[in-house]
C-alpha positions, 0 to 999 in steps of 0.5 A: 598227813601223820608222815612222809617217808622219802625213799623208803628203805625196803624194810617199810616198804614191807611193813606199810604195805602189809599193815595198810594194803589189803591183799598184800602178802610175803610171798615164799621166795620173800617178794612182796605180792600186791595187788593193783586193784580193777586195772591190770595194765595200762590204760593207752586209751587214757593218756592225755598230753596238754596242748602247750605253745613250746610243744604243740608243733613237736608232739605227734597228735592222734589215738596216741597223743590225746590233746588235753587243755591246761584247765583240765590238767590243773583240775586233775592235779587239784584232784590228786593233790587234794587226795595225797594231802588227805592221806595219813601215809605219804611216799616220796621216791627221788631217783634218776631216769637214765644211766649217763649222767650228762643226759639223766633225768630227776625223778620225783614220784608222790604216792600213798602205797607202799607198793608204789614207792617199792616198784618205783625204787626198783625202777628209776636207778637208785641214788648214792646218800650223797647224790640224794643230799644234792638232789633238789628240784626234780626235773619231773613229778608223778603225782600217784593219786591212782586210788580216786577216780577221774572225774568225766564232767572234765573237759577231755576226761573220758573215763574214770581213768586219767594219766596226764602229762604237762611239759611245761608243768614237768607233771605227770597226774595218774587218777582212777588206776593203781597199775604200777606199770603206768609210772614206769612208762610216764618216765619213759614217755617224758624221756622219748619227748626230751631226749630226741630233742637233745639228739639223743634217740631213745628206744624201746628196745632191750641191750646186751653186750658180748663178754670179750674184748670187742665188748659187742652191743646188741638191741633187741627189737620186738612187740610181745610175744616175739621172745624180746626179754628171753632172747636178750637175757643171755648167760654168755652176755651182760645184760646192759637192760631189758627194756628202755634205752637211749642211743647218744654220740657215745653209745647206749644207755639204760633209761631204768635201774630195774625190770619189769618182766612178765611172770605168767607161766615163769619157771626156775627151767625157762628163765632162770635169771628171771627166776632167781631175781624174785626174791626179798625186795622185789614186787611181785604184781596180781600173782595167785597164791597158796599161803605165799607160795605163788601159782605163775601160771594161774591167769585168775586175776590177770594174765600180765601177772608181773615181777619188778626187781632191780637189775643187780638181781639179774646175775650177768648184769652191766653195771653202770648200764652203759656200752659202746654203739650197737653192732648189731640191731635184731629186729624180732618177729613172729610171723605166723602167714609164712612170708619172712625166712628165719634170718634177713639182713636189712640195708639202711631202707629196709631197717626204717621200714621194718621199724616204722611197721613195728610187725608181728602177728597175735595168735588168737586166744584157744578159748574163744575158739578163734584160730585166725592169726591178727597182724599187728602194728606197733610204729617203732616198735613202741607205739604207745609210748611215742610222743613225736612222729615216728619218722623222726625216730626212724631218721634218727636212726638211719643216721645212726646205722649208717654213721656206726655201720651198724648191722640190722637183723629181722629175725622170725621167731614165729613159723616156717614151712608155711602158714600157722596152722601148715607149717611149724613155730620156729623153736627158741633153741633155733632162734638163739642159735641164728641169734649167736651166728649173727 
């Protein structure tokens, strides 16, 4: 190793990944566009969580939750740091998960892409000099050695790619993929372990909260495709984040210090927040490009083309990423069989149910020539990321809704007057306006 570079200024970041990382350009707008190599987004598939005795009875095992034994994690782990040592270039991100310092998380990442690092600065929120002197020991590693593959003669290796979790380590271990996005969720898997057991309920949700004297919150529920990230990035409201949260006995918090915002088909028109926030210092992930000026609705590499931007690019942003209890929780949904109307309030019950589903309905690609719509499931709206059962997400929220009287909403952002095919989609002016009236 000829160096190791801890929290890299934006200015290296450029410079490293320029020089040393193939594809990497400076786009038009000053983003820096990289490339995440053979896999586009994240592996759900590949996660592995090693069987501990302090944590085997808590941990929801499944598809979701794959058992791992210890040796194999430590095999992996030699993998990863054997590679990282091999490296000329090394990159240490120290950063914090979660906005409340009471219940915040020390973050260490270990990476050997410039890309990497930037993405993860972005993300994790961003320590003051002297926060970053008094650091010491994270409360969790990410060795990134997503370059070298998996090997599959491990026991519980399926494939060339491996992300492996130990909670008794405090590791996390990513082989065999580059995608940036599987560090961000690490985080928020090690957080949605840690925080209910310190009775503080994190979610997968987006915040805002009202600019007046009520200060009102509001989560946003909602799998992809319902209009969670559009509907939430309010001009009339600060953005507390557009993604991961945790809710304690004194309100809400953001776990992230950055978005991670999808960027097929962006435009200054549609999201101009989003827009403007692509710029000098944020990552531009598997765009397309004409000597730097980018194409966003080209799908010739992926079509989870991506932006990652710290949230003080977001003009109307909170910061600290902090508010009070939730006034009202909308739960979002593109129903396409026309059974949900518009606009619902839920009691308690009904909003455990809603949550523990996780509904919406995928409208089948055009070009396949499939016209059916798929119903789809996702517990807590977050399936993938759960490290416990669900029901102890939804207890936890039930308790909280009734203890804050606070209001739920199932909003239906997909058609009415009928099924997909008979009636029509609900327009986003439509959806934004029961969404103000609530």
């Amino acid at each position: 190793i000829k160096s190791i570079t801890r929290n890299p200024s934006i200015a290296k970041c450029y410079e490293d990944a320029l020089k040393y990382e193939t594809g990497t350009v400076v786009t038009s707008a000053g983003a820096l566009a990289a490339l995440s190599g053979a896999k586009t987004g994240r592996s759900p598939s590949d996660k592995r969580i090693v069987d501990e005795k302090a944590h085997t009875d808590n941990v929801w095992w499944g598809p979701v939750n794959v058992k791992l034994p210890d040796a194999s994690f430590a095999k992996n782990r030699k993998a990863a740091v054997e590679y990282l040592g091999s490296r000329e270039r090394l990159y240490v991100v120290d950063a914090f998960a979660g906005w409340d310092p009471e219940y915040r998380l020390k973050i260490r990442i270990v990476c050997s892409r410039a890309y990497h690092a930037l993405f993860m600065w972005n993300m994790l929120i961003r320590p003051t000099p002297e926060e970053l002197a008094n650091f010491g020991e994270p409360d969790f590693t990410i060795y990134n050695s997503g370059e070298i593959p998996a090997d599959t003669s491990v026991e519980g290796i399926a494939t060339k790619t491996s992300v492996a979790l130990s909670f008794d380590r405090k590791e996390m271990v990513i082989l065999g993929t580059e995608y940036a996005g599987e560090m961000k969720k690490g985080v928020f898997t090690v957080m949605h372990y840690l925080m209910p057991l310190r009775d503080v309920l994190s979610l997968h949700t987006s915040a805002n909260e009202g600019i007046n004297a009520e200060k009102d919150v509001s989560f946003f529920f909602g799998l992809s495709g319902t209009g969670k990230t559009t509907l939430s990035a309010d001009p009339h409201r600060r953005l507390i984040g557009d993604d991961e949260h945790c809710w304690s006995n004194k309100g809400v918090f953001n776990i992230e210090g950055g978005c991670y915002a999808k960027a097929i088909d962006l435009s200054a028109e549609k999201e101009p927040e989003i827009f403007g926030a692509i710029r000098r210092g944020s990552v531009l992930e598997n765009i397309v490009h004409q000597d730097g000026v980018v194409d966003f609705t080209a799908k010739d590499i992926t079509e989870n083309t991506r932006a990652c931007y710290p949230i003080d690019f977001i003009p109307n942003a909170k910061i600290p990423c902090v508010g009070g209890h939730p006034k009202n929780i909308i739960l979002l949904t593109a129903d396409a069989f026309g059974v949900l109307p518009p606009v619902s309030k839920l009691t308690t019950e009904q909003a455990m149910y809603h949550f523990i589903s996780g509904y919406t309905a995928k409208i089948a690609g055009t070009e396949v020539g499939v016209k059916e719509p798929q119903a789809t499931f996702s517990a807590c709206f977050g399936q993938p990321f759960l490290v416990l059962h669900p029901m102890r997400y939804a207890e936890m929220l039930a308790e909280k809704l009734k203890q804050h009287n606070t209001n739920v909403w199932l909003i239906n952002t997909g058609w009415t007057g009928g099924k997909y095919g008979v009636g029509k989609r609900i327009s986003l002016k439509h959806s934004r306006a029961i969404i103000d009236a609530v």
